[in-house]
TILOKOL-498381 format. One record per residue (C-alpha): residue number from 0; y, z, x. Coordinates in steps of 0.1 Angstrom, whole numbers, plus 5000, padded with zeros to 4 digits. Layout:
<atom n="NUM" yy="Y" zz="Z" xx="X"/>
...
end
This chain:
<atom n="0" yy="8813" zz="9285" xx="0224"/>
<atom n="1" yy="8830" zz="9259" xx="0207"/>
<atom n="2" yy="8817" zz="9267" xx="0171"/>
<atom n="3" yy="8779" zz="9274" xx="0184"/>
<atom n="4" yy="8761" zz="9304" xx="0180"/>
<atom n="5" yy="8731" zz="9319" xx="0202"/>
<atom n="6" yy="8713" zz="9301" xx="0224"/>
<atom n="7" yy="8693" zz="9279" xx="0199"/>
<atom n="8" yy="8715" zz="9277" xx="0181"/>
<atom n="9" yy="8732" zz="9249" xx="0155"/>
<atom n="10" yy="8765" zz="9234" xx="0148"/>
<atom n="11" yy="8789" zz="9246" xx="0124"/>
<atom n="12" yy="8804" zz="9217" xx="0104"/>
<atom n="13" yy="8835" zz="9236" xx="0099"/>
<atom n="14" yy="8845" zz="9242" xx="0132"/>
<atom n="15" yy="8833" zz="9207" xx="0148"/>
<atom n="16" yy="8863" zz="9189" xx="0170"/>
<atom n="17" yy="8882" zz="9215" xx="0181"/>
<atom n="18" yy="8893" zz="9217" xx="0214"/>
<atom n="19" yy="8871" zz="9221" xx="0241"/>
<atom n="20" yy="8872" zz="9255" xx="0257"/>
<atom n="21" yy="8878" zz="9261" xx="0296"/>
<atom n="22" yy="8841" zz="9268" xx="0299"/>
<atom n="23" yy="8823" zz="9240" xx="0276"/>
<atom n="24" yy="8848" zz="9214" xx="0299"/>
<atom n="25" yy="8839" zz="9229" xx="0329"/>
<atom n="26" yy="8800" zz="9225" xx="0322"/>
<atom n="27" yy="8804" zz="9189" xx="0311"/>
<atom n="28" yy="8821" zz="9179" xx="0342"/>
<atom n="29" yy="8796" zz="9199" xx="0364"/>
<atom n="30" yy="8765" zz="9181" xx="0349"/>
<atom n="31" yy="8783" zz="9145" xx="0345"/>
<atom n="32" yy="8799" zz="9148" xx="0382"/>
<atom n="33" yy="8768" zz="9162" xx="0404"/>
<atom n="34" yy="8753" zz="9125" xx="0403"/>
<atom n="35" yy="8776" zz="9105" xx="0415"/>
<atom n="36" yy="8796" zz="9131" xx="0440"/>
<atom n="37" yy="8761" zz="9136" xx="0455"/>
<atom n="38" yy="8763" zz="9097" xx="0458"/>
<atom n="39" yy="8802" zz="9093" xx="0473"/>
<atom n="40" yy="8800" zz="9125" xx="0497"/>
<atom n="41" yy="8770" zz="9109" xx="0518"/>
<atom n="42" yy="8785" zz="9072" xx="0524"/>
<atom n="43" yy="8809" zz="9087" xx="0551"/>
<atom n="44" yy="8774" zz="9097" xx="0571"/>
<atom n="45" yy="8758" zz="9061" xx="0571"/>
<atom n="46" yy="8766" zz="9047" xx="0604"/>
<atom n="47" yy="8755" zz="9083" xx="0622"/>
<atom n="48" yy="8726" zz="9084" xx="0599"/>
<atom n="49" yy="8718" zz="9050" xx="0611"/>
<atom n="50" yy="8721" zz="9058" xx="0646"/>
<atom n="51" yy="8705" zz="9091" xx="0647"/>
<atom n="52" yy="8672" zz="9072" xx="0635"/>
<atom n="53" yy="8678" zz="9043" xx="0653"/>
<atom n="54" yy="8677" zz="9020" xx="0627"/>
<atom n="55" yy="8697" zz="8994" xx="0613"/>
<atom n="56" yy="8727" zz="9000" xx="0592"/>
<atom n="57" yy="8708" zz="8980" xx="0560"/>
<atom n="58" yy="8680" zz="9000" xx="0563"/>
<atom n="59" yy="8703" zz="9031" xx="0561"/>
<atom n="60" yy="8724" zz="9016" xx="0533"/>
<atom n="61" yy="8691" zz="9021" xx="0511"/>
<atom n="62" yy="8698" zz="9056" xx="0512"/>
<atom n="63" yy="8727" zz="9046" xx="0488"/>
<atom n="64" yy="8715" zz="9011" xx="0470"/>
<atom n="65" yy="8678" zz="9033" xx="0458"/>
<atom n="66" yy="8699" zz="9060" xx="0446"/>
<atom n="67" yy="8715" zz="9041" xx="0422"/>
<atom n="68" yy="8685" zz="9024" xx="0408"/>
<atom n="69" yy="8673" zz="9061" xx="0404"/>
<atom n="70" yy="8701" zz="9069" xx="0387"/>
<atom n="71" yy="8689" zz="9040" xx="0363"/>
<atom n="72" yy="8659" zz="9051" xx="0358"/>
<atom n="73" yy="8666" zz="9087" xx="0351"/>
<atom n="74" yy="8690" zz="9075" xx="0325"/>
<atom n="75" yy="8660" zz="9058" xx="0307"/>
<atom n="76" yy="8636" zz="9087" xx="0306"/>
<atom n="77" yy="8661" zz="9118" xx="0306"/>
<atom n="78" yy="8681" zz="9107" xx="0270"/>
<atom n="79" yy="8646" zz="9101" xx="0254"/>
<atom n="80" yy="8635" zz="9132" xx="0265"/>
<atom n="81" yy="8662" zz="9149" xx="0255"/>
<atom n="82" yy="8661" zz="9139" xx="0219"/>
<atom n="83" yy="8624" zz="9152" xx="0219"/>
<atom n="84" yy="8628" zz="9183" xx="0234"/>
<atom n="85" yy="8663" zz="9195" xx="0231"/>
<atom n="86" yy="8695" zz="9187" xx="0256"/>
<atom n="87" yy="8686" zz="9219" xx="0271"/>
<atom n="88" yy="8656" zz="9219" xx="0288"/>
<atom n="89" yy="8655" zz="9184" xx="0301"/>
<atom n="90" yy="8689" zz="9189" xx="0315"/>
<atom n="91" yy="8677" zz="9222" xx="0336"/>
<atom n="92" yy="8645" zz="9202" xx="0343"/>
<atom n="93" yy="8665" zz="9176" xx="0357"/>
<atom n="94" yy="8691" zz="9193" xx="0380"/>
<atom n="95" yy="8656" zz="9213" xx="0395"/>
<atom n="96" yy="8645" zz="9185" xx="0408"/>
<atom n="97" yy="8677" zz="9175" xx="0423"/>
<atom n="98" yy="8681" zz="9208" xx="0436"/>
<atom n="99" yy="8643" zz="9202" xx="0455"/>
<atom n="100" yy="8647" zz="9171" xx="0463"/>
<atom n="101" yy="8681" zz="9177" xx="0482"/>
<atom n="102" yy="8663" zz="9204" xx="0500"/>
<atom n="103" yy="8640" zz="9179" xx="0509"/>
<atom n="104" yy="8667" zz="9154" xx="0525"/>
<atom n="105" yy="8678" zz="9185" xx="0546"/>
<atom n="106" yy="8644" zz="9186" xx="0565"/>
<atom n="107" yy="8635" zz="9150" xx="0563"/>
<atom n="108" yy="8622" zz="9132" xx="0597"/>
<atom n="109" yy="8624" zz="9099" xx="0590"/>
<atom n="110" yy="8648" zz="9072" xx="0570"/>
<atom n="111" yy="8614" zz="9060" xx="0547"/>
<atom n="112" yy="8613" zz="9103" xx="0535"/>
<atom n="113" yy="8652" zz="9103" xx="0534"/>
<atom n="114" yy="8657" zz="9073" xx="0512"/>
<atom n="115" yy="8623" zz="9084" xx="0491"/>
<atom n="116" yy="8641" zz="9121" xx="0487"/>
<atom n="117" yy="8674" zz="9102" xx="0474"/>
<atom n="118" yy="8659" zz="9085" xx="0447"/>
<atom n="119" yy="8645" zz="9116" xx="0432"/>
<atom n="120" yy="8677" zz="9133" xx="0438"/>
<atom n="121" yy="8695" zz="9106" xx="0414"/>
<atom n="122" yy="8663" zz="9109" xx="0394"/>
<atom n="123" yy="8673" zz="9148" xx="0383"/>
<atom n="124" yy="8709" zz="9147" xx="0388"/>
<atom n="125" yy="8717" zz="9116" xx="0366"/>
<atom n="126" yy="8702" zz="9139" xx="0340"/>
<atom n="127" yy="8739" zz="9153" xx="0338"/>
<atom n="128" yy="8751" zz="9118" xx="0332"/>
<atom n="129" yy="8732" zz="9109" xx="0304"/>
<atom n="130" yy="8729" zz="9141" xx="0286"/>
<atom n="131" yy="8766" zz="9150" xx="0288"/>
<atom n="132" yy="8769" zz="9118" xx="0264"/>
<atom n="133" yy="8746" zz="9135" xx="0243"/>
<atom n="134" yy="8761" zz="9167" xx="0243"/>
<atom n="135" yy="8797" zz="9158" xx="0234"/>
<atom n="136" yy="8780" zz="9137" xx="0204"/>
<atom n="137" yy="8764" zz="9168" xx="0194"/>
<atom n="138" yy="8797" zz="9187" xx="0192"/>
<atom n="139" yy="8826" zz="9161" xx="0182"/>
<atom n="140" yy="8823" zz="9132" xx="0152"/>
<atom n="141" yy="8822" zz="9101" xx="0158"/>
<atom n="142" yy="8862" zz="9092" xx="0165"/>
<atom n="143" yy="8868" zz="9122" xx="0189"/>
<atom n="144" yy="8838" zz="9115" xx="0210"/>
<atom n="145" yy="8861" zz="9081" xx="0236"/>
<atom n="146" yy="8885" zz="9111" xx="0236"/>
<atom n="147" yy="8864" zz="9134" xx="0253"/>
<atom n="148" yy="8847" zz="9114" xx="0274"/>
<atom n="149" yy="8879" zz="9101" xx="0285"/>
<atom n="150" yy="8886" zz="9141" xx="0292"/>
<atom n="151" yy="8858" zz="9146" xx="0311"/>
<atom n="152" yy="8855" zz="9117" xx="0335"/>
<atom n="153" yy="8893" zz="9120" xx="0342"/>
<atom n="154" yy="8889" zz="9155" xx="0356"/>
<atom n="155" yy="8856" zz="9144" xx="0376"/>
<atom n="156" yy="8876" zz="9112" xx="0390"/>
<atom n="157" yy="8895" zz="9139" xx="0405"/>
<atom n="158" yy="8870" zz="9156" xx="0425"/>
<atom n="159" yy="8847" zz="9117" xx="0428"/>
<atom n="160" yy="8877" zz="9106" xx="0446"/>
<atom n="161" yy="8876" zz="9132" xx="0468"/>
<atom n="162" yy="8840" zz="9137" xx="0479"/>
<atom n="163" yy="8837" zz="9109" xx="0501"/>
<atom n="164" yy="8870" zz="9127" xx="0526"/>
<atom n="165" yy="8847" zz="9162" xx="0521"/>
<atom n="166" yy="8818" zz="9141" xx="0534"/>
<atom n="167" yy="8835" zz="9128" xx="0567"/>
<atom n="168" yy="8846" zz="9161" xx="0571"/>
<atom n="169" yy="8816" zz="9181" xx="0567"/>
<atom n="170" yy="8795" zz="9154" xx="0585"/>
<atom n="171" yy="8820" zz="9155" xx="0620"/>
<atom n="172" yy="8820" zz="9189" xx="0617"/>
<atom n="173" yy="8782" zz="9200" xx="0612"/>
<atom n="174" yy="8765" zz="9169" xx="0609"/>
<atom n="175" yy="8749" zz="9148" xx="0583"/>
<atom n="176" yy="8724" zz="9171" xx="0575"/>
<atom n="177" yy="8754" zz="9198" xx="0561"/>
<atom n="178" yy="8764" zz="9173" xx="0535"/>
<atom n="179" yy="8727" zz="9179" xx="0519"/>
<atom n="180" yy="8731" zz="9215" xx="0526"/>
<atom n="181" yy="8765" zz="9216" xx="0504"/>
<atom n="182" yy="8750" zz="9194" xx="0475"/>
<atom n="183" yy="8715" zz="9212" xx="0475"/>
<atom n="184" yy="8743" zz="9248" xx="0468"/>
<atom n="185" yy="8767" zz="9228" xx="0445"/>
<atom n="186" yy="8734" zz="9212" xx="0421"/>
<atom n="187" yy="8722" zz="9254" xx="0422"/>
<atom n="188" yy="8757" zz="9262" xx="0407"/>
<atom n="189" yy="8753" zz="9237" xx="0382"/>
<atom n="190" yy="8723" zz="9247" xx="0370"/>
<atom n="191" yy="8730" zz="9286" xx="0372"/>
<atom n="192" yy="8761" zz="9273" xx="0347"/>
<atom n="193" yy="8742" zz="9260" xx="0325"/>
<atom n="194" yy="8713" zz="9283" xx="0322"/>
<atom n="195" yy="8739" zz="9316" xx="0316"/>
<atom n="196" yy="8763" zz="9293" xx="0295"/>
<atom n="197" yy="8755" zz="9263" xx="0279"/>
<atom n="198" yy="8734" zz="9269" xx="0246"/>
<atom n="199" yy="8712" zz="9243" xx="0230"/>
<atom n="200" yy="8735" zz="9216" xx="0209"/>
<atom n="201" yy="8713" zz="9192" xx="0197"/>
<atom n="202" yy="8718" zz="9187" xx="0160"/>
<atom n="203" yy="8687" zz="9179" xx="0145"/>
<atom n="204" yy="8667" zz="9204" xx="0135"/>
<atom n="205" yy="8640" zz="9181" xx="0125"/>
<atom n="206" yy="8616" zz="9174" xx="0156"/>
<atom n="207" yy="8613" zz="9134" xx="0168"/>
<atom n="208" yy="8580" zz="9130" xx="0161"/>
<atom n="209" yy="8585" zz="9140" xx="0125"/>
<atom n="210" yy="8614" zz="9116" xx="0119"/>
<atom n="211" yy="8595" zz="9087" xx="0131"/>
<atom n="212" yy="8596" zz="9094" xx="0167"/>
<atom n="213" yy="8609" zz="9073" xx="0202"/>
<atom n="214" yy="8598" zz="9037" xx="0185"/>
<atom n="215" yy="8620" zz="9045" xx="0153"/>
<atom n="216" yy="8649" zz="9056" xx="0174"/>
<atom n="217" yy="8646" zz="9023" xx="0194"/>
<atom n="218" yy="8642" zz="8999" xx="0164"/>
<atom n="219" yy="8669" zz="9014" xx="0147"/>
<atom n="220" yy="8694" zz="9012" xx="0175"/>
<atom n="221" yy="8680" zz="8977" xx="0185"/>
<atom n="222" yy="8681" zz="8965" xx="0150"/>
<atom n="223" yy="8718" zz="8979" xx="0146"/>
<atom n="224" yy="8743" zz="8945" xx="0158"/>
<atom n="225" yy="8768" zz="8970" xx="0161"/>
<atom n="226" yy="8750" zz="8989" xx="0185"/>
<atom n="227" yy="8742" zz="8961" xx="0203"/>
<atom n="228" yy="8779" zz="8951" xx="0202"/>
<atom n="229" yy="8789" zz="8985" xx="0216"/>
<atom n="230" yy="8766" zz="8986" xx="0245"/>
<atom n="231" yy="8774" zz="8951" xx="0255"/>
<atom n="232" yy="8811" zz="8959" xx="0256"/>
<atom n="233" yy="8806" zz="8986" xx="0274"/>
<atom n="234" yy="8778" zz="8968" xx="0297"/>
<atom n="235" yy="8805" zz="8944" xx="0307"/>
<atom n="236" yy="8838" zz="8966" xx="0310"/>
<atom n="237" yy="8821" zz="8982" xx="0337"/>
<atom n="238" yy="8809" zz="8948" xx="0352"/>
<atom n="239" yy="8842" zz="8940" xx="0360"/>
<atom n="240" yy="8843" zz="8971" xx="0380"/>
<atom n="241" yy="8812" zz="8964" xx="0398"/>
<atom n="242" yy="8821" zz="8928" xx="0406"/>
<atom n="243" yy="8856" zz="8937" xx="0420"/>
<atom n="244" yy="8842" zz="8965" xx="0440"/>
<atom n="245" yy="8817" zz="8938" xx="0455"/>
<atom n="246" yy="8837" zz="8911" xx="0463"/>
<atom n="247" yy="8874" zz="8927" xx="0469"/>
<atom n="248" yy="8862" zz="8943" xx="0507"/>
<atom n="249" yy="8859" zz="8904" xx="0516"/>
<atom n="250" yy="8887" zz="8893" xx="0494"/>
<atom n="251" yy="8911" zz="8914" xx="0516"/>
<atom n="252" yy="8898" zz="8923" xx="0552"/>
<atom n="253" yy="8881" zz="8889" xx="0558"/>
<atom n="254" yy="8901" zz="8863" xx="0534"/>
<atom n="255" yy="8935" zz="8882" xx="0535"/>
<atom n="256" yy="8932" zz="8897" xx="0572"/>
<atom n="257" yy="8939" zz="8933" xx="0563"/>
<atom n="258" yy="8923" zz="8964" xx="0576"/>
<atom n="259" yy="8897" zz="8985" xx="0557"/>
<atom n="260" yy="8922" zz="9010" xx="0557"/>
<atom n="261" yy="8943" zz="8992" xx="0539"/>
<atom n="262" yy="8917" zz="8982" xx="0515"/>
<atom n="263" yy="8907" zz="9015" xx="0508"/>
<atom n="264" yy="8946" zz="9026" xx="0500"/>
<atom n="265" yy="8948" zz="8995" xx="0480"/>
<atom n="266" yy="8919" zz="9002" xx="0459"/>
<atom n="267" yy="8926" zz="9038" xx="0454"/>
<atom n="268" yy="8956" zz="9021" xx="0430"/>
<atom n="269" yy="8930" zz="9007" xx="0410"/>
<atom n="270" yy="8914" zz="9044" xx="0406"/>
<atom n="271" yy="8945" zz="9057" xx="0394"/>
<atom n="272" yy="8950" zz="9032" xx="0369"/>
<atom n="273" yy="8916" zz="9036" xx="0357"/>
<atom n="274" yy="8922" zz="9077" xx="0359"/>
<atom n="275" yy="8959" zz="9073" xx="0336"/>
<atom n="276" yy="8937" zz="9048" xx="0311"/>
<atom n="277" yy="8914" zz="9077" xx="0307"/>
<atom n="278" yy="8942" zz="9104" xx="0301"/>
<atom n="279" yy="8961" zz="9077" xx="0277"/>
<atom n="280" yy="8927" zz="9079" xx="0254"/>
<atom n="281" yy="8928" zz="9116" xx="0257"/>
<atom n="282" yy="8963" zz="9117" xx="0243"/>
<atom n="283" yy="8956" zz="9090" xx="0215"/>
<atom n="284" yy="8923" zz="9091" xx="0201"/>
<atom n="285" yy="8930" zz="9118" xx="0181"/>
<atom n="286" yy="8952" zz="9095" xx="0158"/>
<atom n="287" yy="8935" zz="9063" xx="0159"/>
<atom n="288" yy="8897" zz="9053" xx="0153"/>
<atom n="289" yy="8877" zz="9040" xx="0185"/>
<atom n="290" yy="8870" zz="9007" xx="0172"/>
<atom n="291" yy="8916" zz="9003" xx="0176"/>
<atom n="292" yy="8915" zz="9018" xx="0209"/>
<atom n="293" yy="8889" zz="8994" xx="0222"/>
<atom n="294" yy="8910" zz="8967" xx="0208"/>
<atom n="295" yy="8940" zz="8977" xx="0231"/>
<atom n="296" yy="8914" zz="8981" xx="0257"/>
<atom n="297" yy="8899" zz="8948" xx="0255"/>
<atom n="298" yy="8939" zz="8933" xx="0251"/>
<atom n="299" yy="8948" zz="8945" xx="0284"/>
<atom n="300" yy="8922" zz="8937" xx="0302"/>
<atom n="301" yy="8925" zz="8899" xx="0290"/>
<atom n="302" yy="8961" zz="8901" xx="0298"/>
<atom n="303" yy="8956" zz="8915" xx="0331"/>
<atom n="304" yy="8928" zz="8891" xx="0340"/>
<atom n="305" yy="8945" zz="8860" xx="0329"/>
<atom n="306" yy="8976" zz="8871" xx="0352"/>
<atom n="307" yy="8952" zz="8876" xx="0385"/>
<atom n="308" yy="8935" zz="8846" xx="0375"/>
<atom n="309" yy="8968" zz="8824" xx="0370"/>
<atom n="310" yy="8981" zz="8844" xx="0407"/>
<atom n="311" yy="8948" zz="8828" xx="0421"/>
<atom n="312" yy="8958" zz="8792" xx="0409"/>
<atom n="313" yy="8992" zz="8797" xx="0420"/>
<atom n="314" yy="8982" zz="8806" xx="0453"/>
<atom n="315" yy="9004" zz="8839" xx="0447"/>
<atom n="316" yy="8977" zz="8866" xx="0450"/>
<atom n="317" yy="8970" zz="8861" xx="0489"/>
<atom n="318" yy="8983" zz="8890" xx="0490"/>
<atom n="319" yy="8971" zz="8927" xx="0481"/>
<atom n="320" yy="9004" zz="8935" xx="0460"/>
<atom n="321" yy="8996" zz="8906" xx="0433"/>
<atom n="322" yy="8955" zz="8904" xx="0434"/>
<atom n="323" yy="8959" zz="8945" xx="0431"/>
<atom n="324" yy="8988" zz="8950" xx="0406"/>
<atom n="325" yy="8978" zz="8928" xx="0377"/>
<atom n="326" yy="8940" zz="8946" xx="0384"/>
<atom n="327" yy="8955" zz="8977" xx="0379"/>
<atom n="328" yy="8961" zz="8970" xx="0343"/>
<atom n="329" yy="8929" zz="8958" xx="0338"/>
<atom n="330" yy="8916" zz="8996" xx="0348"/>
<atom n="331" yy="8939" zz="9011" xx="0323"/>
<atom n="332" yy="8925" zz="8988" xx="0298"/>
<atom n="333" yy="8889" zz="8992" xx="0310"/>
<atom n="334" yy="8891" zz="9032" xx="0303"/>
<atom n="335" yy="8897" zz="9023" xx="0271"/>
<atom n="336" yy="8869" zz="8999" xx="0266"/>
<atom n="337" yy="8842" zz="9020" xx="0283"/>
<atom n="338" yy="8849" zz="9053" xx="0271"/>
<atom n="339" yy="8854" zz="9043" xx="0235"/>
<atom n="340" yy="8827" zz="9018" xx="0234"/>
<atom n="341" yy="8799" zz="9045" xx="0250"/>
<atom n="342" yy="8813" zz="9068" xx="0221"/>
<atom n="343" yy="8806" zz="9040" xx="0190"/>
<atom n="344" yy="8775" zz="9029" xx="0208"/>
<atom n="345" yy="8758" zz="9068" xx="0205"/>
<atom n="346" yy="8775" zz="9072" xx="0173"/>
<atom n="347" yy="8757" zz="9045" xx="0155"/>
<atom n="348" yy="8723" zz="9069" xx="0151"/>
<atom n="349" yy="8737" zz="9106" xx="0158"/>
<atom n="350" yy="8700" zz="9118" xx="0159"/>
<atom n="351" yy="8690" zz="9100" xx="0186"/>
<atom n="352" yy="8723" zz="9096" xx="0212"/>
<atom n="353" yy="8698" zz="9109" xx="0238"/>
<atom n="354" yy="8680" zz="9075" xx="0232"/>
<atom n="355" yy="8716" zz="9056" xx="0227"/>
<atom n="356" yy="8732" zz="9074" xx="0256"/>
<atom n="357" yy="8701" zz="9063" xx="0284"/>
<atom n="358" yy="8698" zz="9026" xx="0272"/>
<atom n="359" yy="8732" zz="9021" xx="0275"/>
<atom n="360" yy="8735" zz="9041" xx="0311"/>
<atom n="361" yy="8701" zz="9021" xx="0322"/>
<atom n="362" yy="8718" zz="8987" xx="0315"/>
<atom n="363" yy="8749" zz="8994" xx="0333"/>
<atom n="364" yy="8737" zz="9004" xx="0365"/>
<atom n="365" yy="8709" zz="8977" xx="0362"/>
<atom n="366" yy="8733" zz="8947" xx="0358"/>
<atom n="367" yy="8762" zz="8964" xx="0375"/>
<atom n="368" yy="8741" zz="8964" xx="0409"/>
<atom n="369" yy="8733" zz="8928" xx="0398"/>
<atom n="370" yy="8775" zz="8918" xx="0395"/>
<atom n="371" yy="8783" zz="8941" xx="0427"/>
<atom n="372" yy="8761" zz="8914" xx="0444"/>
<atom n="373" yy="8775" zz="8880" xx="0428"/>
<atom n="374" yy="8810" zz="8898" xx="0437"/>
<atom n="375" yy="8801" zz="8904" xx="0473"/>
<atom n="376" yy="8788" zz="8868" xx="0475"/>
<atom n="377" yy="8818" zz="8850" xx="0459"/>
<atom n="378" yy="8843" zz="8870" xx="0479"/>
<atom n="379" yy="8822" zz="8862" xx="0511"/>
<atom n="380" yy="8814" zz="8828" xx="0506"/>
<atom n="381" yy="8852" zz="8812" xx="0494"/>
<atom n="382" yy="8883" zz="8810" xx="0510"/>
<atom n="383" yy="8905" zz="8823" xx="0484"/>
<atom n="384" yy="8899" zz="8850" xx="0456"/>
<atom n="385" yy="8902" zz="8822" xx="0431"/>
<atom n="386" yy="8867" zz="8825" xx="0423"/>
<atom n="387" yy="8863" zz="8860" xx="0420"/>
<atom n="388" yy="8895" zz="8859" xx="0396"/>
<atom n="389" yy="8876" zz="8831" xx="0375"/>
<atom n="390" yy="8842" zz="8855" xx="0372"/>
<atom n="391" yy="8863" zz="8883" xx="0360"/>
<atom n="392" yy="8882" zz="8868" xx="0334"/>
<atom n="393" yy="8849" zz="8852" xx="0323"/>
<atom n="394" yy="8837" zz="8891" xx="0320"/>
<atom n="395" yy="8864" zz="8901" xx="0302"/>
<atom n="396" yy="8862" zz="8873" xx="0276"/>
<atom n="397" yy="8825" zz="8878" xx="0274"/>
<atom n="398" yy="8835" zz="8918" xx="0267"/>
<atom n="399" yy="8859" zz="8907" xx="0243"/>
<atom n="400" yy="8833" zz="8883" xx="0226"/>
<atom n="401" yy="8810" zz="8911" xx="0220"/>
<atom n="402" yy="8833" zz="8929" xx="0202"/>
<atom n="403" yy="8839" zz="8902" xx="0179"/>
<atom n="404" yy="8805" zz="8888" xx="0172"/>
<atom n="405" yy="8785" zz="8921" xx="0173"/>
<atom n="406" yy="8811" zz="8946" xx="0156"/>
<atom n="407" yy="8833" zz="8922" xx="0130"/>
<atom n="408" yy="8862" zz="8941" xx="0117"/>
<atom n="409" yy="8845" zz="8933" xx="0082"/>
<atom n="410" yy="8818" zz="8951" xx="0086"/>
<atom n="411" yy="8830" zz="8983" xx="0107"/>
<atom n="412" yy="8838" zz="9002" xx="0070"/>
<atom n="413" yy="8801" zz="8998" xx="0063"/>
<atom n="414" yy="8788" zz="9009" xx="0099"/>
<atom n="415" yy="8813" zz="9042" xx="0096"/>
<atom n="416" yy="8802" zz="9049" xx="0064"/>
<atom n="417" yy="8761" zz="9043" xx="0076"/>
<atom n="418" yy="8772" zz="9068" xx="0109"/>
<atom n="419" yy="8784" zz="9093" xx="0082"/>
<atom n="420" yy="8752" zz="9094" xx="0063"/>
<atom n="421" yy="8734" zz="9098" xx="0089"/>
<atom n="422" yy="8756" zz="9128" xx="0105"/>
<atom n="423" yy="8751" zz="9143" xx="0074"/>
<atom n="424" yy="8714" zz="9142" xx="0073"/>
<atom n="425" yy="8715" zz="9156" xx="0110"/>
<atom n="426" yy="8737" zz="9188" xx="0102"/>
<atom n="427" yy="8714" zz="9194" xx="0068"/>
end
């Protein structure tokens, strides 16, 4: 599959970045999607969760806010892991220990055993996340990798987008407890797939310990500014995400007067945008480097903050259509930024974008659930979005910064030609 051979096998330098097959797509969107579809399709089930053990709807919300610190943490252990012991066998490891723990939710008797069972669900199904990063590393060099995972999370979008209709369904139909019954069978699927199909890809045939071991990796990504440069970009692309999703509920039912209907048909325009950004990447980073494609990233979401923000002094965007249009071309830009940015940040020390790939997931989801808060606060506590517009065009500048001061244009034919050497060493 894809220029490997056998089930331990290695990589053949020849046949690196061709196409993905039907299958090696199929897998990566399996593992990278059962995390966060196991997330969406429960929120639906919330309020009757909440009922059902008469308990308040914050306590129940725990069930979702715990899961994503385990998703977090898993991203921290499971890419170290995986450097050590092969993408493989962490990865199976992983999506076990979903598969029990989502077993577990379907017999649980109180909220304090549901909410325990969640976070180790996001515990061994974020192992998909983080190792699917990994994987496509393995496989693709270093200017092919934002277009793949570009590939991949527009196909999963797809079926993210939808999980949280198949939970209300499921849920009114059979009740909560189905919706653990359909993930605990989908999380078996996964790792049946990947057990009969997926071979190991890991590159380095030298073991971790021999070349220097978990405290090498880390002082070499950490003392790496372009690394750090990456991961920040990345870090706060996605912030703007988080912070919009926090605040824009408040911006539009309480400040604007709109149903939550409505809000959810406006924000699934923001989903799109951030789905055609991802296929736009797909089509283009096959004739231009990553470092140009998170240029026009990083472009577009300036230009698309500065509009919302000068709508918000204008007193134009009390409206969905303005506070929503001008955000939808900060999406396409963000796909850009965050898909191409992941890709330079595990690209920067080939051997170890286990290691790369879990700081950088660890640090999103950490200060994302940090910016979801400030953007629920600032759309709750103002009367206009005016503030919320100011703190994302701050992110986006601060995105932008890191860019500049971290990964200089002057220095990017030296860090491409370090990230060559050391593919090299890793296919020896």
């Amino acid at each position: 599959m894809h220029g490997i051979v056998g089930r331990y096998a290695t990589i053949d330098a020849s046949r690196r970045d061709l196409p993905p097959s039907k299958l090696l797509l199929l897998l990566l969107v399996l593992m990278n999607g059962a995390a966060p579809i196991a997330l969406y399709i429960f929120v639906p089930a919330l309020p009757v969760l909440a009922s059902d053990f008469s308990s308040d709807i914050s306590v129940a919300q725990m069930t979702v806010s715990l899961y994503m610190v385990g998703l977090a943490c898993s991203q921290l252990i499971m890419g170290p892991l995986s450097d050590r012991f092969g993408r493989r066998p962490v990865l199976l490891g992983g999506l076990a220990l979903m598969v029990a723990a989502s077993i577990g939710c379907i017999f649980a008797q109180t909220l304090p055993q549901l909410i325990a069972l969640r976070f180790l669900q996001a515990l061994g199904g974020a192992s998909g996340m983080v190792i699917s990063r990994a994987i496509i590393r393995d496989l693709y060099s270093r200017d092919r990798v934002g277009g793949m995972l570009s590939l991949v999370i527009a196909v999963m979008m797809i079926a993210q987008m939808l999980s949280p209709l198949a939970g209300g369904v499921i849920e009114t139909a059979l009740g909560w407890r189905a919706i653990f019954y359909a993930v605990t069978a989908g999380a078996i699927v996964v790792a049946v797939a990947i057990t009969l199909a997926l071979p190991e890809t890991s590159r380095s045939s030298t073991p971790t310990a021999q070349r220097g071991g978990f405290r090498t990796d880390l002082r070499s990504l950490f003392g790496s500014r372009a690394f750090i440069g990456y991961v920040l970009c990345q870090v706060l692309a996605s912030a703007i995400i988080f912070i919009f999703a926090g605040g824009g509920p408040y911006v539009v039912v309480t400040q604007m007067g709109r149903s939550s209907a409505e809000y959810g048909a406006w924000f699934a325009s923001s989903g799109f945008a951030y789905l055609m950004g991802n296929v736009f990447c797909v089509k283009f980073s096959p004739r231009h480097s990553l470092d140009r494609l998170i240029w026009f990233g990083l472009s577009l979401q300036i230009v698309g903050a500065l509009l919302n923000l000068a709508w918000g002094v204008l007193g134009w965007n009390q409206v969905p259509s303005w506070l929503f249009g001008t955000h939808m071309i900060i999406m396409f830009g963000n796909a850009a930024v965050m898909a191409n940015a992941a890709a330079g940040a595990i690209s920067i020390r080939p051997q170890a974008a286990g290691t790369a790939s879990g700081l950088m997931g660890f640090t999103q989801f950490g200060f994302g659930s940090l910016c979801s808060q400030a953007g629920a606060w600032l759309g709750g506590h103002f009367a206009t979005p005016l503030p919320l517009n100011i703190a994302i065009f701050g992110t986006a500048l601060a995105c932008a910064s890191a860019m500049i001061f971290l990964v200089p244009r002057r220095n990017l034919i030296a860090t491409e030609e370090m990230i060559e050497k050391a593919e090299e060493e890793t296919l020896v």
